[in-house]
C-alpha positions in Angstrom: 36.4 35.4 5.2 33.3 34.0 6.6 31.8 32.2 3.6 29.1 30.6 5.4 29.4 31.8 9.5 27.9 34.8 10.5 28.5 37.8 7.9 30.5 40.5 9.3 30.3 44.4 8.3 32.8 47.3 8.8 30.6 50.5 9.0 32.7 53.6 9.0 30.9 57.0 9.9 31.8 59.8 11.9 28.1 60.4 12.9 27.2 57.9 15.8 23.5 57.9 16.2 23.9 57.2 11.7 26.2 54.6 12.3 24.1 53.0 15.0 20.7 53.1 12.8 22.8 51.7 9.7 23.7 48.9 12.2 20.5 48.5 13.6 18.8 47.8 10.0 21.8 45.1 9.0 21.7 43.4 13.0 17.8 42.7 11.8 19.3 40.5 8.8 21.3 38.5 11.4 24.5 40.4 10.4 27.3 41.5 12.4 28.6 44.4 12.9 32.1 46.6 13.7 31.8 50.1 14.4 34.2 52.4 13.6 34.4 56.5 13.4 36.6 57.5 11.2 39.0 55.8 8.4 42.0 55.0 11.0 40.1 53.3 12.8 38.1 51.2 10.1 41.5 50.3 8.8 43.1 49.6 12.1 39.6 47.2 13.3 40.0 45.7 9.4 43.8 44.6 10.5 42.5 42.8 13.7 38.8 41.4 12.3 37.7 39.1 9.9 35.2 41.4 7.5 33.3 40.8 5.1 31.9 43.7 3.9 33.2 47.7 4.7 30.2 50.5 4.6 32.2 53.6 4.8 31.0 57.2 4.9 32.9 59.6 2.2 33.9 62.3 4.3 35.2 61.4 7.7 38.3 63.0 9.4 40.9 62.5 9.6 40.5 59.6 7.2 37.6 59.3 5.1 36.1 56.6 2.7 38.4 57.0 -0.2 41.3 57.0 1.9 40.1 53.7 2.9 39.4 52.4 -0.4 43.3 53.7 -1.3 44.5 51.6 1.4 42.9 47.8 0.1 44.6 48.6 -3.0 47.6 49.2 -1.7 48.0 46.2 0.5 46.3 43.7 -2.3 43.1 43.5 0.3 40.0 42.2 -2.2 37.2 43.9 0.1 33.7 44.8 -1.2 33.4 48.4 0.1 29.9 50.5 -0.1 30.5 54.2 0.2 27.7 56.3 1.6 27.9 59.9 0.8 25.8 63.1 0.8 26.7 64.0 -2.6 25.2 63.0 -5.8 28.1 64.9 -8.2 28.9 62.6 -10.9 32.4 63.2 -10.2 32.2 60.9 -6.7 30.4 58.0 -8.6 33.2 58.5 -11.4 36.2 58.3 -8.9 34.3 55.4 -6.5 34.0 53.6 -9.9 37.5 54.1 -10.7 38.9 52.7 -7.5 36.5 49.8 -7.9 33.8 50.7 -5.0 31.2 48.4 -5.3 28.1 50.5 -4.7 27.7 54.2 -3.8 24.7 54.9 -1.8 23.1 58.5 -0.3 22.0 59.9 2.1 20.2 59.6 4.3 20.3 55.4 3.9 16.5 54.4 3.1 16.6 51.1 5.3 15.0 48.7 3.0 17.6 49.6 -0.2 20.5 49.3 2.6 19.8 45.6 3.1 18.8 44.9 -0.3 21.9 46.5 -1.8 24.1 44.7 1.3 22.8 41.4 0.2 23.4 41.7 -3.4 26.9 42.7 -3.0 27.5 39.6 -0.4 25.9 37.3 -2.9 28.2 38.3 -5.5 31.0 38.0 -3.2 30.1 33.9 -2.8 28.0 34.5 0.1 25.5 31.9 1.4 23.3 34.2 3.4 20.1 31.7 4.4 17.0 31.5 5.3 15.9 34.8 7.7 12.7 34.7 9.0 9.9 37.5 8.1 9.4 38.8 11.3 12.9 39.6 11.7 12.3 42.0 8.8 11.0 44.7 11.1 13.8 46.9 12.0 12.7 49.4 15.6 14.7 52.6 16.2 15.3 54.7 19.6 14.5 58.1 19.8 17.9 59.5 19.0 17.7 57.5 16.0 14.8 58.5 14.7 15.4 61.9 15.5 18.7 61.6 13.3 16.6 59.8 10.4 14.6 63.1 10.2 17.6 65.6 10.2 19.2 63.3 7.5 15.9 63.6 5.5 16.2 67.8 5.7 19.6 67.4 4.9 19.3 65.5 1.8 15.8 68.0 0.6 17.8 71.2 1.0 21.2 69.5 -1.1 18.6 68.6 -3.3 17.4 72.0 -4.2 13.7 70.5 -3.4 12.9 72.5 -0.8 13.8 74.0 2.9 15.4 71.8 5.5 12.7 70.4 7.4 12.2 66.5 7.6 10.3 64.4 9.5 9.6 61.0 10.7 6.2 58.9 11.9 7.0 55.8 13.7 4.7 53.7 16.1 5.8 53.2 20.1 7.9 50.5 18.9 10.4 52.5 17.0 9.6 50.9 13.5 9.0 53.7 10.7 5.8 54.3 9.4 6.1 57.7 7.2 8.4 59.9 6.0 8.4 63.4 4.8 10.3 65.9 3.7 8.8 69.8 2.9 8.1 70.0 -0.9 6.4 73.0 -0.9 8.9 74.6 -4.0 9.0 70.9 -5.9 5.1 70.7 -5.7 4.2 73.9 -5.6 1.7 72.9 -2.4 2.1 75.4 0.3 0.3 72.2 2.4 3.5 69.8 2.0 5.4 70.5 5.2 7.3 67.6 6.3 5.4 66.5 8.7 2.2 67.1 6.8 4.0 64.3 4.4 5.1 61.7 7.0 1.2 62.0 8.6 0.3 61.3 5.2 2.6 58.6 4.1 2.1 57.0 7.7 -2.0 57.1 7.3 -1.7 55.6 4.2 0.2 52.9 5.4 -2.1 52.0 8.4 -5.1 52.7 6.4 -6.6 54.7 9.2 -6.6 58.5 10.2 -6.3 58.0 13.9 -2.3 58.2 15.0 -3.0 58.3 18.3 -0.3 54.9 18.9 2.6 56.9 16.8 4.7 59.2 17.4 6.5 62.2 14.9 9.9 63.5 15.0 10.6 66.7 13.2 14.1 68.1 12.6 12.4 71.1 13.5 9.4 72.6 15.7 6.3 72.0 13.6 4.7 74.7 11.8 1.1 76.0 12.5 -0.5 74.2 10.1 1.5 71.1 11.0 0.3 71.4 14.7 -3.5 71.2 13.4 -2.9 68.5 11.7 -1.0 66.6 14.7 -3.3 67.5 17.3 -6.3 66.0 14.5 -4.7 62.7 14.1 -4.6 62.7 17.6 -0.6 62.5 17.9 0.4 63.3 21.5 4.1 63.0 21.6 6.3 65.3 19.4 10.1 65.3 19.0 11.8 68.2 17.4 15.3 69.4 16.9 15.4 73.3 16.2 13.2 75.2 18.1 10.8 78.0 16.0 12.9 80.2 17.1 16.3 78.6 15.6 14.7 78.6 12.2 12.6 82.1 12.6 14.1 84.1 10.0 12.9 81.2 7.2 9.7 80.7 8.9 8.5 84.7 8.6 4.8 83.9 7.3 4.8 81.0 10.2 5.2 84.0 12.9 2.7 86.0 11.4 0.2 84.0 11.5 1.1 82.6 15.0 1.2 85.9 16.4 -2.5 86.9 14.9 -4.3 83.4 16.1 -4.9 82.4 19.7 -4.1 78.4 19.7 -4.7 76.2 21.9 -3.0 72.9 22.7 -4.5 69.6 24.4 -2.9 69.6 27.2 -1.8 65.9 27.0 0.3 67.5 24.3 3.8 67.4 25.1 7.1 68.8 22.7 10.4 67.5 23.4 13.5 69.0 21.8 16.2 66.2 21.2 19.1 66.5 18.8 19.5 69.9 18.7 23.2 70.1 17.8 23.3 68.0 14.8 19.8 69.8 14.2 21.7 72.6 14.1 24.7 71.5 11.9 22.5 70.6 9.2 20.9 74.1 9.3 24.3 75.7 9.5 25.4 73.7 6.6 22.1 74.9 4.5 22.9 78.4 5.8 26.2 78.4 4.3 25.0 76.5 0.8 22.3 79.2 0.4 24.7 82.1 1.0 27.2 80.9 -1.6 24.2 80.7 -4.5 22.9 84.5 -3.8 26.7 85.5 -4.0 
């Protein structure tokens, strides 16, 4: 193992654009890492790499993280693994304790507990991790990545029972996060807290100003009237979504309504961009299928 050369981590997870931001926050830290999309294949690069550290997603097929955790215990291989996951049962943090995972995570990964929880576990392990600079603290995201982070975040709300699946994400032209949000509008009882409502708020706070005009929001899905307003106000101009209004119109009745009564009109230097619309879509699918099984 590398002890004190560069620190090498496994990340396992079926979901490329999550696998590349989990990388993208642990390449910041001077880190390296080794991809891999399923459980085979972690166990196949683990035969021909030196790691130091496995990140592995729970459910993967035809593998997933447990299976991989089943296999360093069969072949005597003393691995720190961290397992992301989804779900929060206590019966997955029981049976990762039981086969000796280090650290169980959820999703979606909040960046700053990834690295914090990374380096604790490395540290325990004997390693000498170094001096990193501060500026190499600020971790930058392509589109498709943010676009993912803000799926991940509906995800996670509707599992929750917290509210619908709506998440969103405000982060400068740079790609580094400013605010997230996530539609609490059952938790708080606030019919204003849509998700991107939150993440203007969240990201306002943070720059101590009420001008966005620099940022840009990605919403898993098309942003509600009210969420428009608010957009156009702070004077955001470039708007990623995943699911059109359409895709989500049979949850977003009262939205309709309203859109149908009022004559709006846009800035024209306005524009909507729909990126991510398949794993958008998933997610939604999966929500679908969670709230069907509750009102049987």
């Amino acid at each position: 193992m590398s002890k004190n050369n560069a620190v090498n981590i496994l990340i396992a997870e079926d979901n490329q654009i999550s696998r590349e931001l989990m990388s993208s926050v642990l390449k910041t830290q001077g880190f390296n890492t080794i991809p891999a999309g399923d459980g085979d294949e972690a166990i196949n690069l683990l035969k021909n790499n030196n790691v130091d550290l496995a990140l592995v997603d729970i459910n993967m097929e035809p593998k997933g993280g447990f299976d991989f955790v089943k296999y360093l215990i069969a072949n005597n291989i003393d691995l720190p693994v961290i397992m992301i996951t989804a779900d929060d049962s206590s019966d997955i943090l029981t049976r990762a304790s039981e086969l000796g995972v280090m650290r169980v995570m959820q999703k979606p990964v909040d960046p700053d507990r990834l690295i914090a929880i990374t380096k604790n576990v490395l540290k325990r392990y004997g390693h000498n991790l170094g001096f990193i600079p501060p500026e190499i603290y600020e971790t930058r995201y392509n589109h498709e990545q943010l676009m993912q982070r803000a799926i991940e975040l509906a995800e996670r709300n509707a599992k929750t029972k917290n509210g619908g699946p709506f998440g969103a994400v405000v982060a400068d032209k740079k790609g580094v996060i400013l605010g997230e949000g996530v539609n609490g509008i059952t938790s708080r009882v606030d019919p204003t807290a849509h998700a991107e409502i939150m993440a203007i708020r969240r990201a306002a706070e943070k720059l101590g100003r009420s001008d966005l005009s620099d940022c840009i929001i990605y919403c898993s899905s098309e942003p509600t009237m009210m969420g428009q307003a608010l957009i156009v106000s702070v004077g955001i101009t470039q708007i990623y979504y995943g699911l059109s209004h359409e895709d989500v119109k049979e949850i977003r009745t009262k939205d309709h309504q309203v859109r149908d009564e009022l004559i709006y009109s846009q800035k024209k230097e306005t524009t909507y961009t729909q990126i991510g619309h398949d794993n958008a879509m998933t997610m939604f699918k999966r929500w679908q299928n969670m709230a069907e099984k509750l009102h049987d």
